[in-house]
C-alpha positions as a Markdown table, in Angstrom:
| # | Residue | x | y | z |
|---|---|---|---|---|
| 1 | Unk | -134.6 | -105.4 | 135.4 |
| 2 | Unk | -136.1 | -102.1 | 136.1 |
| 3 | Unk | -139.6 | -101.4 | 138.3 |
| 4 | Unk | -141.6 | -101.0 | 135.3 |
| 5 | Unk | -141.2 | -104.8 | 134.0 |
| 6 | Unk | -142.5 | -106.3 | 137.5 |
| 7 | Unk | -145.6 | -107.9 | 138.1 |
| 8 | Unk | -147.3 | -106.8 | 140.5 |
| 9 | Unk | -150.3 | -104.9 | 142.0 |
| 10 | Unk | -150.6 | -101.5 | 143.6 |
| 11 | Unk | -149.4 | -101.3 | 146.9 |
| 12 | Unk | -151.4 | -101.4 | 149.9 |
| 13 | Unk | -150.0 | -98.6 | 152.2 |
| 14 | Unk | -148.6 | -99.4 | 155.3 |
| 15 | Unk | -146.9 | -96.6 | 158.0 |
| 16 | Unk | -143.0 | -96.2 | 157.5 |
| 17 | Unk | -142.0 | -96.4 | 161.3 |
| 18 | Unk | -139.8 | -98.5 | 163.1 |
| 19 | Unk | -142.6 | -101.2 | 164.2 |
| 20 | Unk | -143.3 | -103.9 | 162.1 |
| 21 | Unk | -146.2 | -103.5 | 160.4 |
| 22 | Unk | -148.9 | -105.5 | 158.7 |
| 23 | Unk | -146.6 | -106.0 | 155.5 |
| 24 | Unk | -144.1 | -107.3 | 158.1 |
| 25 | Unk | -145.7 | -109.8 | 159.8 |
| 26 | Unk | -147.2 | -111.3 | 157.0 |
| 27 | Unk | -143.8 | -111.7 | 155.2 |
| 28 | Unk | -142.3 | -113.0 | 158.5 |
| 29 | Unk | -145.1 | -115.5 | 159.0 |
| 30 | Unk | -144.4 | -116.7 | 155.1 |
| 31 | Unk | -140.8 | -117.0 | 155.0 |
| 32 | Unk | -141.5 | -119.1 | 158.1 |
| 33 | Unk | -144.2 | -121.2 | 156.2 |
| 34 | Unk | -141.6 | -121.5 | 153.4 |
| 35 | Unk | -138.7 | -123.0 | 155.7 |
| 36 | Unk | -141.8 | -125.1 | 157.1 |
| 37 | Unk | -142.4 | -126.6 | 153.9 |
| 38 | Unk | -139.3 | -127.2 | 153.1 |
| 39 | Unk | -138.2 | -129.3 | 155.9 |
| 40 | Unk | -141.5 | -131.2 | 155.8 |
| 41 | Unk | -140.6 | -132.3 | 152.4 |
| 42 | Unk | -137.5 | -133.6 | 153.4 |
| 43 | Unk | -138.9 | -135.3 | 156.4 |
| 44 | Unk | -141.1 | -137.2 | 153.9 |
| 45 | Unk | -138.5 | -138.2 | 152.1 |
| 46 | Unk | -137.1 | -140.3 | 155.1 |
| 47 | Unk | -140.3 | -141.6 | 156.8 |
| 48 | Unk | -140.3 | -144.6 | 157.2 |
| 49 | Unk | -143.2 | -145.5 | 159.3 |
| 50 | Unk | -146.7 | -145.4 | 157.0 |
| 51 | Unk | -148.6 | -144.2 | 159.8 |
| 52 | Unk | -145.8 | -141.5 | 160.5 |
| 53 | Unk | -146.0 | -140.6 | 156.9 |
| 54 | Unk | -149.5 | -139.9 | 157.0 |
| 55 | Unk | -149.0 | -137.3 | 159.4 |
| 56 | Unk | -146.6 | -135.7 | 158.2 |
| 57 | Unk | -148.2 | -135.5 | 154.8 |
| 58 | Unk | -151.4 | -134.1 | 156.3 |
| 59 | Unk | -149.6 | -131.4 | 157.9 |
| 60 | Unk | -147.1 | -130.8 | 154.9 |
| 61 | Unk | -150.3 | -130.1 | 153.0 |
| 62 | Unk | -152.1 | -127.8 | 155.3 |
| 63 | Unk | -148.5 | -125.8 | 155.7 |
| 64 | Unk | -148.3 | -125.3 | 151.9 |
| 65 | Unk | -152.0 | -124.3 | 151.4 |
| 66 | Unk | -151.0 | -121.4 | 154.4 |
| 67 | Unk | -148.0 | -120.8 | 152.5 |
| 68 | Unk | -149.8 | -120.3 | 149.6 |
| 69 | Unk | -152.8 | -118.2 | 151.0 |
| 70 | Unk | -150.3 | -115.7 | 152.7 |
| 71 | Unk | -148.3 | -115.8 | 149.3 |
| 72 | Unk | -151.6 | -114.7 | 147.5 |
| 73 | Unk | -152.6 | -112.1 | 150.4 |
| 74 | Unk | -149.2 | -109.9 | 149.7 |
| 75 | Unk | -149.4 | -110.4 | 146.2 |
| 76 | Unk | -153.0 | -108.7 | 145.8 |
| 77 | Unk | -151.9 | -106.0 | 148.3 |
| 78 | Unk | -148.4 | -105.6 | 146.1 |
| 79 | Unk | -146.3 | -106.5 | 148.9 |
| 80 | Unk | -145.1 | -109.2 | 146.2 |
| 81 | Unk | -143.8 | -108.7 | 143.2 |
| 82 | Unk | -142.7 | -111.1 | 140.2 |
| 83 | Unk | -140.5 | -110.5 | 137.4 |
| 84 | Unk | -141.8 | -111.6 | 133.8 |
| 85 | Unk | -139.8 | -114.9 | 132.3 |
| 86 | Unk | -137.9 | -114.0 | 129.6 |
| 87 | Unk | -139.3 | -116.2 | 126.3 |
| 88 | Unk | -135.6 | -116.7 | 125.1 |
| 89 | Unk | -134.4 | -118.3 | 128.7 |
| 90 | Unk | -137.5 | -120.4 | 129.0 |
| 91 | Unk | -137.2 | -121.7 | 125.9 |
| 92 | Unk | -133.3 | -122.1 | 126.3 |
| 93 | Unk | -133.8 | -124.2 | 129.5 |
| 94 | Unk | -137.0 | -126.1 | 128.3 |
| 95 | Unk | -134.6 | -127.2 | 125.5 |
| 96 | Unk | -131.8 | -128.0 | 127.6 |
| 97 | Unk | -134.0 | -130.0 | 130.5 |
| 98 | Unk | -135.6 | -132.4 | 127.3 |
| 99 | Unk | -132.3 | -132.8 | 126.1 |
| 100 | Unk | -131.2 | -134.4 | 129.5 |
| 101 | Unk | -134.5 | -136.8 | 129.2 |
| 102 | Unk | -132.4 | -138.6 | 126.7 |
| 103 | Unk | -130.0 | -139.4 | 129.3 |
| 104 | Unk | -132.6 | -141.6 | 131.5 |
| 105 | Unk | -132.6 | -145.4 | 131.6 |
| 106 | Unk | -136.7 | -145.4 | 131.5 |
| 107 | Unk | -137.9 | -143.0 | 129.4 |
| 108 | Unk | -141.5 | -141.3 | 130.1 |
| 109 | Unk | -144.5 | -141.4 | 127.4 |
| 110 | Unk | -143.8 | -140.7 | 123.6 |
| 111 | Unk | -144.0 | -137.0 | 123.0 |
């Protein structure tokens, strides 16, 4: 997919020299907070111990809302950039994924 089709906003400049810059750090710390929030979900996922859990989930949840704060802070410089869903594949895989609901024991409310 070529530059053009990305979604993203202008760039915030940042100096092109060896030191990490602000661009750096803030991608750093996120790909951090990302590996953070993964393994907190998977940590969930085996708690056993309520009390435990609660924890855990209180500091899944401020993890993900910093994960999704830096997330937001490179995307309005345009240190992020998306690429647009194609209509076609979405629709392909929408269709695909409800035809696999079929498939469950317990099916979810009428469409």
């Amino acid at each position: 997919m070529n530059q053009s089709n990305k979604i993203q906003n202008p760039k915030s400049p940042v100096p092109k020299t060896p030191e990490m810059n602000d661009r750096d750090f803030i991608n750093d710390i996120l790909s951090y907070e990302k590996y953070m929030t993964d393994s907190y979900s998977i940590v969930l996922n085996e708690a056993s111990h309520e009390a435990l859990y609660q924890d855990l989930l209180t500091v899944f949840n401020e993890t993900q809302n910093m994960q999704r704060e830096l997330y937001n802070m490179m995307f309005k410089k345009g240190w992020y950039s998306l690429e647009p869903a194609d209509a076609q594949k979405l629709q392909q895989t929408y269709q695909q994924f409800s035809n696999y609901m079929n498939q469950f024991p317990h099916q979810g409310p009428a469409q």
